[in-house]
DRENLOTI-691632 format. One record per residue (C-alpha): residue in one letter; x, y, z. Coordinates in steps of 0.5 Angstrom, whole numbers, plus 500, padded with zeros to 3 digits. Layout:
<vexlos>
aXYZ
...
</vexlos>
This chain:
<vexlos>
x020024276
x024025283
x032025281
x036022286
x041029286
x033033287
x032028293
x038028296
x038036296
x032036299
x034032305
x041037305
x035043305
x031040310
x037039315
x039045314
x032049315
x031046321
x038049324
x036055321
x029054325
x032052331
x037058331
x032063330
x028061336
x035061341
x037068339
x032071335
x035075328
x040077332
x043077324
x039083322
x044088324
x050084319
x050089313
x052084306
x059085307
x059082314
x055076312
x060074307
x066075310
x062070316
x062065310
x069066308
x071064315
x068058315
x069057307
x077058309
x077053315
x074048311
x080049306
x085050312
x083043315
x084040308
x090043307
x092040314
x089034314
x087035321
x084039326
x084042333
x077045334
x072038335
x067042330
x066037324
x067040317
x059039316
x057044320
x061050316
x058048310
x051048312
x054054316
x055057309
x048055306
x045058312
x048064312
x047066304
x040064305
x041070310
x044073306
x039073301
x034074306
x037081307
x036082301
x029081300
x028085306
x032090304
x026095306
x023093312
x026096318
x025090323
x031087327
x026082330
x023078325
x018071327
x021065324
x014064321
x016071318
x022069315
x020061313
x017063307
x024067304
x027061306
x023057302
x022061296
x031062296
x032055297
x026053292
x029058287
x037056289
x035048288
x030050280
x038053278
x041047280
x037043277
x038046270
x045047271
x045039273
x042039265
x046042262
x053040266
x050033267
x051032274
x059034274
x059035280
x059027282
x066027280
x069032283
x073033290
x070036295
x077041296
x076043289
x068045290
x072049297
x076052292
x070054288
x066057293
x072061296
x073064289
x065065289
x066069296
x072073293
x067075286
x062077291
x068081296
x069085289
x062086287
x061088294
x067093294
x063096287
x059098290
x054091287
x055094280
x057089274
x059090267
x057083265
x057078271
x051076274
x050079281
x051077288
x045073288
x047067283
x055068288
x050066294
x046061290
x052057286
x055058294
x049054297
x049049291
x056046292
x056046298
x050042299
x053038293
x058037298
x054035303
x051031299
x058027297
x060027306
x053023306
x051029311
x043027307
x043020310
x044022317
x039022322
x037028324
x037030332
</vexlos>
């Protein structure tokens, strides 16, 4: 049985892909020359405008929060697209290549959710959409600081699951802005 989150995730992923489709067929892979680094630190960048529109209360630049945080889930599953490309030298790559990956992160990204979701019943309902920012900032600083060792952990999960928890709150976000009942273009 179809939970309501399960369901509204989809609706959040499918948005989302289709973005990501969309930008392919604009500019390519263009993103393939990002080392790992480089595309969390795109993350940050727009993790951090959200915080700083929240903390402001306004904003000078017409682009809606919405569209950072489907920029942050685009962008991590880039990010783990990377990673799964690590040995393929190829810096253009058909969308029809890359749909596969994409629906193999956000399908194994969405199965993490809902066993959190078990575990944690549904917490995130209850929270503010500035606490899960704060949360996806201190998930980009542990991926900074894996990144600078150099991917190593002693006892913490990888970068990975960061990009993973990143992906599900900021959907749990979306999902909370109501970006799931809009209509798509």
């Amino acid at each position: 049985m179809e939970t309501q989150t399960s369901n509204e995730y989809k609706q959040v992923i499918a948005r989302c892909k289709d973005l990501f489709r969309k930008k392919t067929l604009d500019y390519g892979t263009a993103w393939r020359i990002l080392r790992l680094p480089s595309i969390t630190d795109q993350i940050f960048i727009k993790a951090q405008r959200i915080r700083s529109i929240q903390e402001k209360g306004s904003q000078k630049v017409n682009d809606p929060i919405v569209d950072e945080f489907v920029g942050i889930i685009n962008y991590c599953l880039i990010a783990l697209i990377q990673i799964s490309l690590k040995e393929d030298d190829r810096m253009e790559i058909p969308f029809g290549d890359l749909e596969p990956l994409y629906d193999q992160w956000a399908a194994d990204t969405k199965a993490l959710l809902e066993n959190k979701n078990h575990d944690y019943g549904e917490a995130w309902r209850d929270m503010r959409v500035s606490s899960m920012t704060d949360i996806i900032l201190m998930k980009l600083f542990r991926v900074k600081q894996i990144e600078d060792n150099s991917g190593k952990t002693i006892v913490s999960e990888g970068i990975e699951a960061n990009y993973q928890d990143m992906i599900n709150y900021s959907v749990f976000c979306l999902i909370k802005l109501g970006y799931h009942e809009a209509v798509s273009n």
